[in-house]
C-alpha positions, 0 to 999 in steps of 0.5 A: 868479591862475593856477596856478605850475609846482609847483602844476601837478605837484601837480595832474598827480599828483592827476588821475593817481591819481584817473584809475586809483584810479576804476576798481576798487572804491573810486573814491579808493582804488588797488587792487594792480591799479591800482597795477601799472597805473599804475606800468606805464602812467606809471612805465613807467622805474622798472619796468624797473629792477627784474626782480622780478615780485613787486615791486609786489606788496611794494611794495603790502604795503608801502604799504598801512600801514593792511592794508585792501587798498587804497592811499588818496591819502597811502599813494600819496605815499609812494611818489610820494615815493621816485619824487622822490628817485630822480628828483633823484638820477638828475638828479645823477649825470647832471649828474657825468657832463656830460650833466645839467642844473643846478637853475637849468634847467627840469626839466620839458621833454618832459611835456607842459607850456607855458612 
């Protein structure tokens, strides 16, 4: 059976942490190092929006809820989460200025994925 358009996201994600958590320390773990890189290399649109260099830095301290310096997998869903919501709003506003495109559309044109 093959894989739905969700589960491809999910797995798109998962092989994305795991590509930058295997590179310091921990190889299922992202360090505030990889973090920044990730978010720098992928997340490039949201980084722009905030001018704070100390940022990702706060966001880290924030994530990381068990305070062991790293982020595991579900400390990194959190934040993949909060990226979603934002996603889906900005969706939203675009959609009340006439530009946007219904939830009935295919959100998913432009990253790489065949339909």
């Amino acid at each position: 059976m093959s894989q739905t358009e969700l589960e491809k996201c999910c797995e798109c994600i998962i092989n994305i942490f795991h590509q930058y958590s295997v590179r310091v320390d921990h190889f299922d773990m992202l360090s505030k190092g990889e973090l920044k890189k990730l978010i720098e290399q992928q997340l490039p649109n949201f980084l722009k929006k905030t001018k704070d260099p100390k940022s990702i830095d706060r966001l880290f301290e924030e994530l990381d809820k068990d305070k062991n310096g790293q982020l595991s997998f579900e400390e990194f869903v959190v934040y993949m989460a909060r990226v979603l919501i934002a996603s889906h709003d900005h969706i939203h506003q675009k959609e009340g200025q006439g530009q946007g495109q219904g939830h009935g559309q295919d959100h998913c044109h432009g990253h790489g994925h065949s339909h």
